[in-house]
N, C-alpha and C positions, 0 to 999 in steps of 0.2 A: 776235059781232055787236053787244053791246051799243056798245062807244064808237063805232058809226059814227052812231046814232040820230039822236044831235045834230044831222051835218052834212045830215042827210036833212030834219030838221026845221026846219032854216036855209035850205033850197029855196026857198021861197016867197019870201022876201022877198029873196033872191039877185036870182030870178027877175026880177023885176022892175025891175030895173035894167042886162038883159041883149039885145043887140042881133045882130042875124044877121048875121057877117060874110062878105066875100068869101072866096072859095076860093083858098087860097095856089096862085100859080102854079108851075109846074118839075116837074122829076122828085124823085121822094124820096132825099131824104139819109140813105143805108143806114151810110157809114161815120162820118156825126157820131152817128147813131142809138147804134149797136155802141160806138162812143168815149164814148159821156155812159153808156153802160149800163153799162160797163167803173168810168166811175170812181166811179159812184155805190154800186155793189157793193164798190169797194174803200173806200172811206169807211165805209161800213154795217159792214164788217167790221172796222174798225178797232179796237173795244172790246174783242174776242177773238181776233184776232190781230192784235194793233198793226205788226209791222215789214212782215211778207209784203204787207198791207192796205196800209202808207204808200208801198210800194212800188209797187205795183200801180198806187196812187192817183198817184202822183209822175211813174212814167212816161206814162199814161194822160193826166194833162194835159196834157203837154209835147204831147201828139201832136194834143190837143185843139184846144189855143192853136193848135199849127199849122195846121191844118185849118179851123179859124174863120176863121184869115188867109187862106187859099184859095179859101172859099165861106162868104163871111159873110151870107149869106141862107140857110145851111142849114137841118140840125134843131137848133142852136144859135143861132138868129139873133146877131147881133153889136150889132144897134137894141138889142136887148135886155139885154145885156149891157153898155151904153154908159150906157143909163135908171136914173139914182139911183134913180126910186122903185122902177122894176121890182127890181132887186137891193136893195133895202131894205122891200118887200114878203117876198118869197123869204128874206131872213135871217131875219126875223120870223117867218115861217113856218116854219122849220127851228126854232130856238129853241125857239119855244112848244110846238111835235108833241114834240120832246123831253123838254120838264118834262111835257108833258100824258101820256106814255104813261110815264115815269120815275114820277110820281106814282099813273097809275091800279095798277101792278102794284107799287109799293111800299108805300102807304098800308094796304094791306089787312095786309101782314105785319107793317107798325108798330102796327096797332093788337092783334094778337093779341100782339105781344110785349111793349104797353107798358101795354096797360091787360087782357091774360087773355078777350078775346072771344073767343068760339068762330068758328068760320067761317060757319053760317050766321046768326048775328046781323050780320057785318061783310057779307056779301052783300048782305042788306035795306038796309042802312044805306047802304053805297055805291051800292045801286039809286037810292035816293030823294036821293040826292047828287047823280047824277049826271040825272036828271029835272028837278032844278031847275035846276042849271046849265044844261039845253038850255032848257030857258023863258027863262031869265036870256037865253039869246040872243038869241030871238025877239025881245025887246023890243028890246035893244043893234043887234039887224041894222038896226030899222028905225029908229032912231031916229039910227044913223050917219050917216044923210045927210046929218043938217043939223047934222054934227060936221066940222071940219076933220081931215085924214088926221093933221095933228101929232098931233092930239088924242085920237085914235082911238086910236095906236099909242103912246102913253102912260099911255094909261088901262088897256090892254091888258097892257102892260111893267108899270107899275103892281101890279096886280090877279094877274101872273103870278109877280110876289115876294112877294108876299104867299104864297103858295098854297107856294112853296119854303118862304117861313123858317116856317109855319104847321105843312110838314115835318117840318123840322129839331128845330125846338123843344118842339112839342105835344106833351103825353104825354095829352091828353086827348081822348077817342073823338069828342067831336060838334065838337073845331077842327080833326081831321083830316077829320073827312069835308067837314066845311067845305071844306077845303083839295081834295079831291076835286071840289066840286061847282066852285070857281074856276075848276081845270084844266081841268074840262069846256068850261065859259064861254070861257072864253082860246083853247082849242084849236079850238072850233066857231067862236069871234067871229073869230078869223083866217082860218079858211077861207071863212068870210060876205065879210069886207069886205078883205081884204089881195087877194085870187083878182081882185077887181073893180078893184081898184085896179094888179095887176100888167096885166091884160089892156088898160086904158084906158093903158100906159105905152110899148104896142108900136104900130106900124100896122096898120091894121084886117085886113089879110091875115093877119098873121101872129097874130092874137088866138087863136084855138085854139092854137097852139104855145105862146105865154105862157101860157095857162092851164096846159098838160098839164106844163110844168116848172115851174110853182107847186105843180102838186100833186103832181109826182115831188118836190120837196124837201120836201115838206108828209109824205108819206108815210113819207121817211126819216126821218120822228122815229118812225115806230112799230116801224122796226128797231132804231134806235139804242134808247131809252126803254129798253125791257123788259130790255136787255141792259146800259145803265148801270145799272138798277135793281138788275139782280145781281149786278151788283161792290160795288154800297155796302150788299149787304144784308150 
């Protein structure tokens, strides 16, 4: 329960820059639903079973892509799909859940192996790691507004290398957990302001649907993550 804290903590200031949209008209889209579930499972499984997974993933678009072209007001709208920022929200969002769940379940076993902590020293340590980082949010949520999205999503990219190569190279207990409290920051500040920014990229109907696949991509960083994490441990 702990890494959801953050994004619960980043509510508030979401909030507030959040509008009641209309109710998408039609009947609901059962086979784009089953189709985006299809491929999303097959991607997620990719790390641990790479070929069955690119397969699954390979055919499941094909049928996707066609199905879009059939009913491109589905459960994949195609506005959406068409939206540089919506799909450059969304990638961002996949990246960063990535590094950010890639670091929360690797940093703890770097630091026993690289500096001898015990595990409950690295627990406290990444508690108060990852505390600041959700503050570090709060602050960056609200103060995003009166930041351009370039801006935003650079400082973000930025801020989320640092937190890798902090990774890679640290052998030292308080520049990992550093690197811990980034990921936080990076992970929670993209669901704060990229979710707001994907949502204002669709037409207001369909705004609930752009969220809910901002944060089906936002979530598949917490399958992939833990599961890249233990290939490279």
């Amino acid at each position: 329960m702990v890494p959801n804290r953050g994004s619960v903590m980043a509510v508030p200031a979401v909030s507030r820059h959040t509008t009641k949209a209309p109710p998408a008209d039609g009947r609901f889209d059962a086979r784009g639903a089953v189709l985006l579930a299809l491929l999303s499972s097959g991607l997620v499984l990719l790390p641990s079973n790479p070929l069955p997974a690119l397969a699954v993933a390979a055919v499941t678009g094909v049928l996707l892509a066609l199905h879009i072209r059939r009913r491109p007001d589905g459960y994949l709208p195609a506005t959406a799909l068409r939206s540089r920022v919506f799909r450059s929200s969304v990638q961002i969002a996949v990246v960063m859940s990535v590094l950010y769940f890639t670091l929360l379940f690797g940093i703890p076993r770097l630091i026993t192996d690289r500096a001898g902590w015990q595990t409950s020293s690295v627990v406290v340590g990444q508690m108060i790691a990852m505390i600041v980082g959700s503050v570090l949010t709060l602050v960056f949520a609200g103060a995003s507004v009166r930041l351009s999205q370039t801006t935003v999503r650079a400082l973000l990219l930025t801020v989320g290398a640092l937190a890798a190569v902090a990774a890679v190279f640290a052998h030292t207990p308080v520049v990992l957990f550093v690197a811990t409290g980034l990921a936080v920051f990076i992970a929670t500040s993209v669901n704060a302001t990229q979710s707001m920014a994907a949502a204002s990229a669709v037409p207001a109907a369909q705004r609930p649907t752009g969220i809910g696949l901002f944060q089906l991509a936002y979530l598949m960083g917490g399958a992939l993550g833990p599961a890249l994490a233990t290939m490279l441990s």
